[in-house]
Each structure stands twice: as structure tokens, then as C-alpha cells.
C-alpha positions in Angstrom: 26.5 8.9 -48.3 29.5 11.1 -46.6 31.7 9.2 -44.4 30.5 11.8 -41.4 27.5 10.4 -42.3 27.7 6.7 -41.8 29.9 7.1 -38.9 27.0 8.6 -36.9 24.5 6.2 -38.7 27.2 3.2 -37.5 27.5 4.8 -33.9 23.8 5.2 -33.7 22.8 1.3 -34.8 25.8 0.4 -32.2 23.5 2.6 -29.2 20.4 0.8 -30.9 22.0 -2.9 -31.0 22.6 -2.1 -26.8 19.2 -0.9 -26.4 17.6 -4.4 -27.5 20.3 -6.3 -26.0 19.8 -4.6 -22.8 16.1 -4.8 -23.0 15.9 -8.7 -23.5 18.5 -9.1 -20.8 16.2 -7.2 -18.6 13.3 -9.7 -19.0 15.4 -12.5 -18.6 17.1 -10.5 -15.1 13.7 -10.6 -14.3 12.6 -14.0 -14.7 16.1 -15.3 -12.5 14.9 -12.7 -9.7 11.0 -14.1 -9.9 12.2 -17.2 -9.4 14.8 -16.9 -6.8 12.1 -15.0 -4.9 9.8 -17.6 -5.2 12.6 -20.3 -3.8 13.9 -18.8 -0.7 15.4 -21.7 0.5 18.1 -21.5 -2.5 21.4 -21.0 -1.7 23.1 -19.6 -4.7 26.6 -18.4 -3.7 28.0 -18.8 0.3 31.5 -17.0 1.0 33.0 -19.4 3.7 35.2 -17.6 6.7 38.8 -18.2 6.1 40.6 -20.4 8.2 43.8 -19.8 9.6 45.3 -23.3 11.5 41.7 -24.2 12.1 40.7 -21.2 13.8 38.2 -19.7 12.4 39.0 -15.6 11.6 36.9 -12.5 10.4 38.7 -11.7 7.1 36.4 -14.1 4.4 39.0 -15.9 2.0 40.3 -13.9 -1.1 41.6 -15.3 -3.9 44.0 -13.0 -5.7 44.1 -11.6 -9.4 45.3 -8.9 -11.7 41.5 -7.7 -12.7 39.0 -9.4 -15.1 38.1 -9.2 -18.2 35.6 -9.5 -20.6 36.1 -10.5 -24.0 34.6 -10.7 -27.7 36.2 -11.7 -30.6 37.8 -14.5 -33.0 40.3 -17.0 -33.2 42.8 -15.5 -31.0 40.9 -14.9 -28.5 39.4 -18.8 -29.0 42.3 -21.2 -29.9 42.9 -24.6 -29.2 45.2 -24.3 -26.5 46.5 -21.5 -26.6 45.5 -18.0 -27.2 46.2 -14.4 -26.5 43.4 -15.1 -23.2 44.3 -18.3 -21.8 47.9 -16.6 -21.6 46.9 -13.0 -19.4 45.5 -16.1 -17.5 48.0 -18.0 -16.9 50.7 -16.1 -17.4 49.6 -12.7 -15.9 47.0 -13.5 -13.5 43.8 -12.1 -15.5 40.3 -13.5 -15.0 38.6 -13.9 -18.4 35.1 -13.9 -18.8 34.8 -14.3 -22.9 32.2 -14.7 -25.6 35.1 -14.8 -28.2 34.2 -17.5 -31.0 36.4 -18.7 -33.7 35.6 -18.2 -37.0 33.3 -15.1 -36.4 34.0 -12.1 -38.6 32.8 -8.8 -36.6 30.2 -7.8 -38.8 28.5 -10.7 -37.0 30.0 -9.4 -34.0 28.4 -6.0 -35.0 25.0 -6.9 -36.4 24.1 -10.7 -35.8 23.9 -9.9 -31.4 25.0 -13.8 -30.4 28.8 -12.2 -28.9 26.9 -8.7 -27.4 24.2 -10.8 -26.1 26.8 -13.3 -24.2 28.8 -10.1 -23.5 26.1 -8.4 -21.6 25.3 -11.6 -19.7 28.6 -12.0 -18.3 28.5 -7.9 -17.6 25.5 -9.0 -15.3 27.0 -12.0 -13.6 29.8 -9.5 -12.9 28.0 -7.2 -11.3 26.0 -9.4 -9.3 29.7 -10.6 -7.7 30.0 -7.0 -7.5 33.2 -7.1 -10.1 34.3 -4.6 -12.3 36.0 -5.5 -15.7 39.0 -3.9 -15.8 38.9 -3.7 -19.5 37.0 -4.9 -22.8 39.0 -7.1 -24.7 37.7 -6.7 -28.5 39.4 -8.9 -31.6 37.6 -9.0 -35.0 38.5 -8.4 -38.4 40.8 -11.4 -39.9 37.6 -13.6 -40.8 36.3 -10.1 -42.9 39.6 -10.5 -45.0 41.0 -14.2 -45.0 39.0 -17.3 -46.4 36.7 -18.3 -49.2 36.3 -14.4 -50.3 40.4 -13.6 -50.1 40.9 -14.0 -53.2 38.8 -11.1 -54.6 40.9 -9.2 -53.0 43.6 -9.5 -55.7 43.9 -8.9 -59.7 45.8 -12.1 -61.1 49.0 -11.9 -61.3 49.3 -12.1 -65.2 47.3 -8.7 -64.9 48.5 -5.6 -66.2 47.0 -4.4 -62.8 48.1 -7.2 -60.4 48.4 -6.5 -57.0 45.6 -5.9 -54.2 42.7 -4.4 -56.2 42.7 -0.9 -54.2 38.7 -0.6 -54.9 37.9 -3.5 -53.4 40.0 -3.0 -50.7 39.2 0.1 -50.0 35.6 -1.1 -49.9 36.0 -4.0 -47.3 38.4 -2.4 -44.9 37.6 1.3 -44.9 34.0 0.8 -45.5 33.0 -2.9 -44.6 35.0 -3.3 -41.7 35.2 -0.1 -40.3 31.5 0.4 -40.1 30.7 -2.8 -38.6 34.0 -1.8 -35.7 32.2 1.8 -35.0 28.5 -0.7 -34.6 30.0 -2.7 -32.1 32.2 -0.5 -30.4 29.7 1.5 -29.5 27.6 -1.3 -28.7 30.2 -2.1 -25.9 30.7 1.6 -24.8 26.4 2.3 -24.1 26.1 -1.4 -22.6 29.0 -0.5 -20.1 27.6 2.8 -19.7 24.2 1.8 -18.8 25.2 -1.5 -16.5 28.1 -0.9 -15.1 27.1 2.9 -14.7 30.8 4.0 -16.4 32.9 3.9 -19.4 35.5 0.5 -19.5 38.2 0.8 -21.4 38.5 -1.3 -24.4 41.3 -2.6 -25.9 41.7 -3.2 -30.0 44.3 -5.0 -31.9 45.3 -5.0 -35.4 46.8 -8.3 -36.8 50.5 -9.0 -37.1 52.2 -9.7 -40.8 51.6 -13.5 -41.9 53.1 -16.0 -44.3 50.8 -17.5 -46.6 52.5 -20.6 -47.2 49.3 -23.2 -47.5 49.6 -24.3 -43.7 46.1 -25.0 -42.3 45.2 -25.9 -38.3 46.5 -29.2 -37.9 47.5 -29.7 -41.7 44.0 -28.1 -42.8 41.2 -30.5 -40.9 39.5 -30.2 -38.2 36.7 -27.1 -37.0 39.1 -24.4 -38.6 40.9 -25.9 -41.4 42.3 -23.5 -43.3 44.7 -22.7 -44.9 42.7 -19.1 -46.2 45.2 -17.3 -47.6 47.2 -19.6 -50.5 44.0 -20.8 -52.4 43.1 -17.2 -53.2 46.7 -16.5 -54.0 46.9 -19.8 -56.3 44.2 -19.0 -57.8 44.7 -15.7 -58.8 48.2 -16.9 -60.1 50.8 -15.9 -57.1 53.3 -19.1 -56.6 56.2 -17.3 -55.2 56.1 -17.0 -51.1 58.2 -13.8 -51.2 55.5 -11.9 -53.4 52.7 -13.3 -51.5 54.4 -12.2 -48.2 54.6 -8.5 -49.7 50.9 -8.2 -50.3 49.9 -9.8 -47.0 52.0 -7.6 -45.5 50.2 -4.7 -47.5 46.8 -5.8 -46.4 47.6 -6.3 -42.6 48.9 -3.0 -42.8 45.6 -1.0 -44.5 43.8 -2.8 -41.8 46.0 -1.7 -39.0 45.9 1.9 -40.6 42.4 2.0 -40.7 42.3 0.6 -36.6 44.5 3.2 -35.7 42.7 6.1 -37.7 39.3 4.7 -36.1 39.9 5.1 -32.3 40.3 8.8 -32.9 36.9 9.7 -33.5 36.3 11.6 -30.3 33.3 9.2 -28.8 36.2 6.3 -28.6 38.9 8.3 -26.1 38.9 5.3 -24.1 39.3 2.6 -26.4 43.0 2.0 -26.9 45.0 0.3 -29.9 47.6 -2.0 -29.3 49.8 -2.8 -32.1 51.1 -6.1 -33.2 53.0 -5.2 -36.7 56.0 -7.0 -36.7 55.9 -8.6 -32.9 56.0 -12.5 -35.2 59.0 -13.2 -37.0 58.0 -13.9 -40.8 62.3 -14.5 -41.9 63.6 -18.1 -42.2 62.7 -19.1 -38.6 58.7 -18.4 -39.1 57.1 -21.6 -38.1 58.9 -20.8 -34.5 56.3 -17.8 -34.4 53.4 -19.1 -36.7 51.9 -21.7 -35.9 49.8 -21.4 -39.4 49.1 -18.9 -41.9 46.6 -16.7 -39.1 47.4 -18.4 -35.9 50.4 -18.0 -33.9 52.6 -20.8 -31.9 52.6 -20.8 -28.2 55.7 -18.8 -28.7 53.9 -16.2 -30.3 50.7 -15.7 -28.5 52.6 -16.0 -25.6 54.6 -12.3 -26.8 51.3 -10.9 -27.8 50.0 -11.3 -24.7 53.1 -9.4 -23.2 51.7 -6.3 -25.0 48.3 -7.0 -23.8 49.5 -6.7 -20.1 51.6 -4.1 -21.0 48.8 -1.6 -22.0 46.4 -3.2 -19.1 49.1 -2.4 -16.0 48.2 1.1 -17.4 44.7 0.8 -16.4 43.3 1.5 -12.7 
């Protein structure tokens, strides 16, 4: 099968994957109006006249914001207390509707329908406030490469072929992952297009350069233990930090590559790339920046999220 060829195929399951998603939302639009109709007396949302020294004055209350958003992805978009959404929050005034689940690789996001589902949900409670997203926030692809399946990513290291394995890379990232990011992107694009009645822009990210030094979430327990790069690098023989840092750096950058080539296929003009190589420090003051071997510090989400509100005080 020619690449044209599974683009379209990719692009047309994303249309089809809207179409269903739409359709069950429908019935379940219609079952909240049926019984709303049915219960009159229901008062679901009341805007309260603003007050101004106790008088009471025309203009209803407003509560100010730079824009929402709606969101889909994985871990940093849903981090323990901190992440790239809780900071355009709190740092640059966003409101953040997201569906974003840790752990979730995006061929789930593509083909499994639990984040477009939620996605499309909060697209409906946004239009019944009568909100517009500002944007799409979409982050997906780290859980495709890191974890349990890592290491067969690599030829040992004994190998007269070590390295990355360029056939298996060339599978997962340029195939794999690309595929499943045309499904859902244009997923997003026809759901947008058929509720909100308009293209949103959505924004993409690539991944940013990390050290695979063995540190998991909270010293690898908990709901996201890690560590998922250094087991598949042990095993396959790789002891020394500075080599595994060179091949990490050599898969985050075919991925971002493969990002960047993507969002010029001509139905994604309004999806825009922001890029993240080399934003985290990965020299002798690391662990200021990376928090683990995926995840960044405070610090570090913190300067992500800089580049986030960069590209969104672009946008109308």
C-alpha cells in the first residue's frame, strides 16, 4: 500500500471515527433535552446581575480569560501537579476543558474513541455556554515509543548493527504513529467542523530531548512508575548515559521530523507545530529541567508552556 494511499485511508477512518462519535453524542443530546423538557421547573444555569456597591447594574458579571481550550492527550497534558495545562491556567489565564489521560498512546487516542468521545462532550457543553475554543490542544506519541516495547527499538549494543534498528523505527514512527496522528487529527478537524460550524486550530507538539538515567515518577511507584527508557537500554546492553543520551536524542528527533513533515499535508493548514527540541537542559544541571526520564520539573513545564502561549497570542 502507497503512502498516498494510507494517508487518505487514515484521513478517511479519522471523518468516520467523527461520524459515530457525533452520532452517539446526538442521542445522548437528545435524551438531556427530553428530559429538561419534561422538568421545566429546572434551573440549570442562572447569570446573576452584577453588583456594583450594592446597587444593582445592567452589565451581568464577567469573569475574565485569555480563551479556552480543549485538550487530548497524555502525560503532559495530565501530571501530578503540574503540567503544560494547569500552567496556560495559571500562569496565562487559559480555561482548559481536557480529556487528556496519562499513560494513553494515540493510537488509542486514534482508534479506541474514550478521549474523542469526552472531547466532543466538552465541544457540546461549550457551545451550549455559547464558547468557542480558541484552539485544540493535541499531545500523543511518547507512550507509542517509551515503555515495555522501547527496547525493540534497539540492536544490542555488542551488535555489529547497534544503534536504533532503522526498520523498526521507521515502522513505528513513520508508519505506526503517523497513521494513527492523521486518524485523529482529522477526527478533531470534522467534529469541529460539524459542531462548532468552523475549523479550530490545533496545536501539536513534538517531545523535547530526555535523559534516560533510570528515574521513575516518584522513584518508580505509584500510577506511572516508570522509569521506560533504561530497562530497554539495559537490556539491550547500553550502560553508559552519554551513548544512551545520543540515541534518545536520535529518536525524539525522527519523531519530531515526522510531526513537522505531517502538518503539511494540505487538509491540516490549520493545525500548527510547536517545537520543544532542546527548550530542557539535558548537561550537568538536568534534574533542574527533568523531573524524570519523560516528565519535566515545574521549571520545565513551566517554559514549555511559554511556547504554548506564544503560538496561542497568534490566534483570534
Amino acid at each position: 500500500m502507497t503512502t498516498d494511499k494510507i494517508t487518505q485511508d487514515a484521513l478517511e477512518i479519522g471523518r468516520k471515527r467523527a461520524k459515530e462519535i457525533i452520532a452517539l453524542r446526538d442521542k445522548a443530546l437528545e435524551l438531556r433535552t427530553q428530559y429538561l423538557d419534561a422538568h421545566p421547573q429546572l434551573t440549570i444555569m442562572k447569570i446573576e446581575p452584577a453588583t456594583v456597591e450594592g446597587e444593582t447594574i445592567d452589565i451581568p458579571k464577567i469573569t475574565p480569560t485569555a480563551g479556552v481550550l480543549v485538550a487530548e492527550g497524555d502525560s503532559w497534558f495530565n501530571y501530578p501537579w503540574h503540567d503544560v495545562l494547569k500552567e496556560l491556567e495559571d500562569g496565562y489565564g487559559y480555561d482548559v476543558e481536557s480529556v487528556a489521560h496519562y499513560g494513553d498512546p494515540i493510537e488509542e487516542m486514534a482508534y479506541g474513541g474514550g478521549q474523542l468521545e469526552e472531547l466532543t462532550r466538552r465541544i457540546d457543553k461549550l457551545i451550549r455556554r455559547k464558547d468557542e475554543p480558541k484552539a485544540v490542544l493535541l499531545s500523543g506519541g511518547g507512550n507509542d515509543v517509551a515503555g515495555a516495547e522501547f527496547g525493540m527499538l534497539l540492536n544490542h549494543a555488542q551488535s555489529p548493527i547497534f544503534g536504533l534498528n532503522p526498520s523498526i523505527l521507521e515502522g513505528v514512527i513513520n508508519q505506526r504513529i503517523r497513521t494513527a496522528y492523521i486518524t485523529i487529527l482529522s477526527a478533531v478537524t470534522s467534529v469541529c467542523e460539524q459542531r462548532i460550524g468552523k475549523v479550530i486550530p490545533i496545536i501539536v507538539h513534538g517531545y523535547d530531548y530526555p535523559v534516560p538515567d533510570g528515574r521513575g515518577f516518584l522513584g518508580g511507584w505509584g500510577f506511572l512508575p516508570g522509569p521506560w527508557l533504561e530497562p530497554g537500554f539495559r537490556e539491550k546492553g547500553y550502560n553508559d548515559l552519554t551513548q544512551r543520551i545520543g540515541l534518545a536524542h536520535e529518536l525524539i528527533e525522527r519523531f519530531n521530523l515526522m510531526i513537522i513533515d505531517l502538518i503539511k499535508l494540505p487538509p491540516f493548514q490549520h493545525v500548527h507545530y510547536i517545537d520543544l527540541r532542546n527548550v530542557l537542559q539535558t548537561g550537568s544541571e538536568y534534574k533542574d529541567w527533568w523531573e524524570n526520564e519523560l516528565h519535566p520539573t515545574q521549571r520545565g513545564f513551566h517554559t514549555i508552556a511559554e511556547k504554548f502561549a506564544a503560538t496561542l497570542e497568534g490566534f483570534p
